[in-house]
C-alpha positions, 0 to 999 in steps of 0.5 A: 681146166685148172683141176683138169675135171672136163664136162658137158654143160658142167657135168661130168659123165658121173654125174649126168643122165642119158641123153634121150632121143627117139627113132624116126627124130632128126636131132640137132645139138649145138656145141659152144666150146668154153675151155681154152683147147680144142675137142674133137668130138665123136658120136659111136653109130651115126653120121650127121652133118655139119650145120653150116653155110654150105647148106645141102651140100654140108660135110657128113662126119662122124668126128668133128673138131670144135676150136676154143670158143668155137662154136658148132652145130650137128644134125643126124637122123636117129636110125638106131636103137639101144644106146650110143657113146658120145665123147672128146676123142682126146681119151684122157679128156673123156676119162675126165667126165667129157663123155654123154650116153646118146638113149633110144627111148622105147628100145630094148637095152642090152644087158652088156650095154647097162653093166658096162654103162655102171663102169663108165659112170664110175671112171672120172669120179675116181680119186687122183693123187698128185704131188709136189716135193721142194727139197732144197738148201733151207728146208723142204715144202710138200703139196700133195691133193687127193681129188675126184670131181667134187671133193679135195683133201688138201695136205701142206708141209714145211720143215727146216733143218733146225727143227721147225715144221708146219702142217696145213690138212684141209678137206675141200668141197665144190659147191658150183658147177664151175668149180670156182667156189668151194667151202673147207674145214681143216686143222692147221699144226705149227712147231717153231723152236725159235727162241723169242726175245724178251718180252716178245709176243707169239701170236702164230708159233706152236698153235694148234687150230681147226679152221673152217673157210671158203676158196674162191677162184679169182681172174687170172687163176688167182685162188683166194681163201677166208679162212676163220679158226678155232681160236677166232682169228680170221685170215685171207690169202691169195695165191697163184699158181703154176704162173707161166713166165716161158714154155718151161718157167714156172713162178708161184706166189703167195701172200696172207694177212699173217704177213707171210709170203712165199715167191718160188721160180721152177725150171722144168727139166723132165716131167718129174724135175725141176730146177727151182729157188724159193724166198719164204718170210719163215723159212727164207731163201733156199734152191734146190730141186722139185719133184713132181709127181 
């Protein structure tokens, strides 16, 4: 749910083969729902019933509603042929990757059925861009992810009004089915005309590095981060996210082992505003208005 990416078993329909079946079968599925929101799901052709303690007198449906972490059990006579589509009937769950393709085997295919079939396989493995824009009082904080279902280019920027600015591109791949670990290589830019004292040390100012590392996500939607570069320096970081204080109160949090951090607060207004302050350790304290998009 975090990346909104939405599946059966884990694959998505890009990524998955038709489920066969054969005429003159009584088939049964069992569904258990995972997610944190409900589905109703429903199969194009067929009635089938509803496995429960009403036994013969179960109800005949052709959509039903499993609850989250519910748990459910379906039952139909295969009387058809060619093929047939199965999917969440919340529309933008089944543009996501929640969708199967029900197969007769041994039946002849429509040639309309297997063009369109090669489009639905494309739709959720289309890329998405969404982005992030903090103008406020101190400087101006972007995000912006250019995502489909296994891959991820990550693009971060700050600035100030005196000059300073970072960047942080990173090129993301997940590696399991839950989407909970994925490996990254990137290039890290940082520009600070801050003048040093005498004698001062600049350990992190002005650096250019490749890096290479891991994200895992953590309970609590914590995304975690190891990261080594090119100058071998090795950094963890932990940052949440999105982290819902009331219907509309948003708090993002963030700490590393360069010793920076980063507390914002965002009041949504609209869909595409937000009322928001920040506290960075670089950049400091600053309010202003986010931008979503």
């Amino acid at each position: 749910m975090l990346r909104y990416v939405w599946s059966f078993d884990n694959k998505t329909l890009s990524e998955a083969d038709k489920i066969p079946i054969r005429k003159g079968e009584n088939v049964r599925m069992t569904f258990t729902n995972t997610t944190m929101m409900r589905h109703p799901l429903h199969l194009h052709g067929h009635f089938f019933r509803l496995v429960n303690a009403q036994g013969a007198y179960s109800p005949m449906k052709h959509t039903f509603d499993i609850q989250s972490m519910g748990k459910v059990t379906i039952e139909f006579d295969a009387n058809e042929e060619q093929d047939w589509f199965f999917h969440c009937h919340i529309l933008y769950h089944m543009m996501a990757g929640m969708a199967r393709i029900v197969s007769y085997e041994g039946t002849p295919q429509n040639q309309y059925a297997r063009t369109d079939y090669k489009e639905l396989k494309k739709e959720d493995n289309r890329p998405y861009l969404w982005a992030d824009l903090m103008a406020h009082s101190q400087g101006a904080f972007l995000e912006t992810t250019l995502s489909n279902n296994r891959n991820a280019l990550e693009f971060e920027g700050r600035a100030n009004y005196q000059g300073n600015f970072e960047t942080e591109t990173h090129l993301l791949r997940y590696l399991d089915n839950r989407q909970f670990l994925a490996a990254f290589v990137g290039f890290d830019y940082r520009n600070n005309r801050t003048l040093l004292a005498e004698g001062e040390r600049n350990t992190k100012n002005n650096r250019r590095v490749f890096d290479v590392g891991l994200y895992y996500l953590l309970p609590l939607l914590v995304r975690s981060e190891l990261r080594l570069d090119s100058n071998g320096k090795v950094r963890l970081q932990l940052e949440r996210t999105d982290l819902p204080l009331s219907n509309n109160f948003f708090a993002d949090l963030l700490v590393n082992t360069d010793r920076e951090y980063n507390v914002a607060f965002r009041y949504m207004v609209s869909k595409y505003v937000s009322l928001s302050t920040n506290y960075d350790s670089d950049y400091k304290w600053g309010a202003g208005l986010t931008l979503h998009y």
